[in-house]
N, C-alpha and C positions, 0 to 999 in steps of 0.2 A: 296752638301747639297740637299735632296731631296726635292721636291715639296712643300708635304705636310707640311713637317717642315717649310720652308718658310712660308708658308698661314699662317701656325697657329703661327709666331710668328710677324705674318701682324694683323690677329685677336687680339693678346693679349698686343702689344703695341697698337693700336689704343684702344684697348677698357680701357687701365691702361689712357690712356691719358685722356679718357674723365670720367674717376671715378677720376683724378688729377683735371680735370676742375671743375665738377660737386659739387666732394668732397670738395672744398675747396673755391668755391661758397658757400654750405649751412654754412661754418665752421664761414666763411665771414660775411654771413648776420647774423649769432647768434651772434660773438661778436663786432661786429662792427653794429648794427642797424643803430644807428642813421648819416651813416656818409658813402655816397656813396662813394666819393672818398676813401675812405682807404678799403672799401669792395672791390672794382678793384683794389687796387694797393696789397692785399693779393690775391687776384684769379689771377693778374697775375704775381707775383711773383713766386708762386708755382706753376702755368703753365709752366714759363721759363723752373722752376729748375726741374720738373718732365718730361721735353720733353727731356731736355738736356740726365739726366740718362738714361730714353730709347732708345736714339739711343744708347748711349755709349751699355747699355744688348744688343742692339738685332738687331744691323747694322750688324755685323758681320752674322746673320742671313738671313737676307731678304733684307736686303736694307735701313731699319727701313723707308720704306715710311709713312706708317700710314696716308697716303692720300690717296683716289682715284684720282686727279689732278694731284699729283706727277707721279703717276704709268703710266698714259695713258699716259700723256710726255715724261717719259722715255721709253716706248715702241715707241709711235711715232719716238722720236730721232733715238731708236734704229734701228728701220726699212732701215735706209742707210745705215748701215754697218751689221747689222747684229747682234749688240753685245748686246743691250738693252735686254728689259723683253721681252723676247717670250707671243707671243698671248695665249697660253695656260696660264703660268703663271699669266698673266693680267685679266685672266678669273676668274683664283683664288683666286688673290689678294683680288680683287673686292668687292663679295660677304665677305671676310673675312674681311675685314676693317671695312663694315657695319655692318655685327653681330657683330664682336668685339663694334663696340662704340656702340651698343643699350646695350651690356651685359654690358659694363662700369657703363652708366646709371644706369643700374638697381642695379649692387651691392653699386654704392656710394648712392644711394637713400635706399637701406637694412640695409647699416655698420650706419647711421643716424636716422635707427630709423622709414622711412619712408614705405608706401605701395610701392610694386615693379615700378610699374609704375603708377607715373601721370603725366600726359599729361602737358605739359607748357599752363601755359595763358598769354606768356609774350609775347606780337604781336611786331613782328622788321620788317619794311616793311616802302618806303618811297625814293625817289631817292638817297638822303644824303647816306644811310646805303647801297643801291646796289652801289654807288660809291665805299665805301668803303671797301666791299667784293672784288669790282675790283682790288680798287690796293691792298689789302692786300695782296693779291691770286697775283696777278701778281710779287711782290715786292718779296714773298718767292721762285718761280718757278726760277726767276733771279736767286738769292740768289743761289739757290740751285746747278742747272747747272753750275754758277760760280766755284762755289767750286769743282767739279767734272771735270771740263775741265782745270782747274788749278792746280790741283793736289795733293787742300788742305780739303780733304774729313776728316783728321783727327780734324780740325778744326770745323767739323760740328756741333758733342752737345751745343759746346759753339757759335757760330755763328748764329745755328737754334734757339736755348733756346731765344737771346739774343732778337732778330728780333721776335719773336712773343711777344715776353715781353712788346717790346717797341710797336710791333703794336697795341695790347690792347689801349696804349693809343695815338695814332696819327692818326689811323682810328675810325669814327663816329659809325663804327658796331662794333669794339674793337676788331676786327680781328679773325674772325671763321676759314674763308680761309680753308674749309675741311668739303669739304661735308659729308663723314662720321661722324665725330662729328659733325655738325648740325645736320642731323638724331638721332645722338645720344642723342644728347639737348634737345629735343623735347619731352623725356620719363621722363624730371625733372622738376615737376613744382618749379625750386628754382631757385635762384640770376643768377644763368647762362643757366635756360631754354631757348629755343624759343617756342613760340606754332607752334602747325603741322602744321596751314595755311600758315606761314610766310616763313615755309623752301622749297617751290618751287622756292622765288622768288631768298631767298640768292645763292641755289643752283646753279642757270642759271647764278649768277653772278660772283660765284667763278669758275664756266668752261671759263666765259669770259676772268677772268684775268687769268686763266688757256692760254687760247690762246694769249693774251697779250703778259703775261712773255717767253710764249715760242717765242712768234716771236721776242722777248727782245731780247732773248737768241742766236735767230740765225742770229741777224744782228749783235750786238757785239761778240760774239764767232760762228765765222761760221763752227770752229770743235770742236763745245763742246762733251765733252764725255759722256758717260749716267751714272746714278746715279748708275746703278745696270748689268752689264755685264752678260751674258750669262755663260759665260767660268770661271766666280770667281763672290763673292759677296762681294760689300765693303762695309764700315764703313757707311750708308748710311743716310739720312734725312728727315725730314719733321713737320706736324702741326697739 
């Protein structure tokens, strides 16, 4: 599978995931106003069930990381054998996750009806909510390498879906865990925005649990395998 097809199908599942968020955020607070609780448990509901579908489309593709966090881990990993995302590809990925989740933004903010882009005024920022980017982000990385050194990567849709569903509500930030879609958030000012001051802080704190879960990863599985080989692409995951 060449290059570019990877990238752009790293661009277009990140970016479906956060028109999934986004979209179903505004869908949330239209019929559900008066009732925050059931406004989260429809945004992440449909987050689950739309992360789950896109790895199943497009693991086969790229790896379906749709994280930057995911990516640089599994290159990292890969770097002792050799078999991970080559630095080229990680080059790719990158830039492609982020444009895909700004463009997400902006078409669930078009398909509602909304100006292309407006900025979030919704401020997340606070130690409580960087805790909780930590282990959210660190809790999926686990997760994720687990499944790949075990050799149950076919298990991922329903595994990844399941674990971000639940983090919505078990972490206090409701579980971004992906810096790409937090940049992406930030272009909606609706029920699952962030505003742009707030996503530095989340940012720094999802590479933390980034680091976390990888060092998670490498005291419990000291030969985890990488999410996305060099030599073939699997069934792959993420958030």
């Amino acid at each position: 599978m060449s290059l570019w097809r990877k990238a752009l199908a790293e661009g277009l599942g990140t970016g479906l995931l956060v028109t999934v968020v986004v979209g179903s955020g505004i869908a949330a607070a239209s019929l559900s106003p008066g009732d925050a609780g059931l406004r989260l448990l429809e945004n992440s509901f449909a987050t689950a069930l739309g992360l789950a579908v896109l790895i199943v489309a497009l693991g086969p593709v790229s790896g379906a990381h749709f994280n930057p966090v995911v990516s640089v881990v599994d290159w990292w990993f890969g770097r002792r054998t050799g078999r991970g995302l080559s630095a080229r590809a990680l080059a790719a990925y990158l830039p492609a996750q982020v444009g895909g989740g700004i463009a997400g933004a902006v078409l669930a903010n078009l398909m509602y009806g909304e100006p292309a882009v407006t900025w979030s005024t919704t401020h997340r920022s606070g130690g409580h909510l960087y805790l909780g980017e930590t282990v959210a982000t660190a809790g999926l990385i686990l997760l994720i390498f687990a499944l790949a050194w075990s050799g149950r990567a076919a298990i991922a849709p329903l595994a990844v879906g399941a674990y971000i569903g639940a983090a919505y509500w078990f972490t206090s930030s409701t579980s971004f865990a992906n810096p790409a879609v937090t940049i992406g958030r930030a272009f909606s000012d609706t029920f699952a925005g962030i505003a742009p001051s707030s996503v530095p802080g989340f940012i720094a704190f999802q590479i933390l649990g980034g680091i976390v879960g990888a060092g998670a990863v490498a005291i419990l599985y000291p030969q985890a395998d990488v999410v996305t080989p060099r030599t073939e692409t699997t069934a792959g995951v993420s958030s």
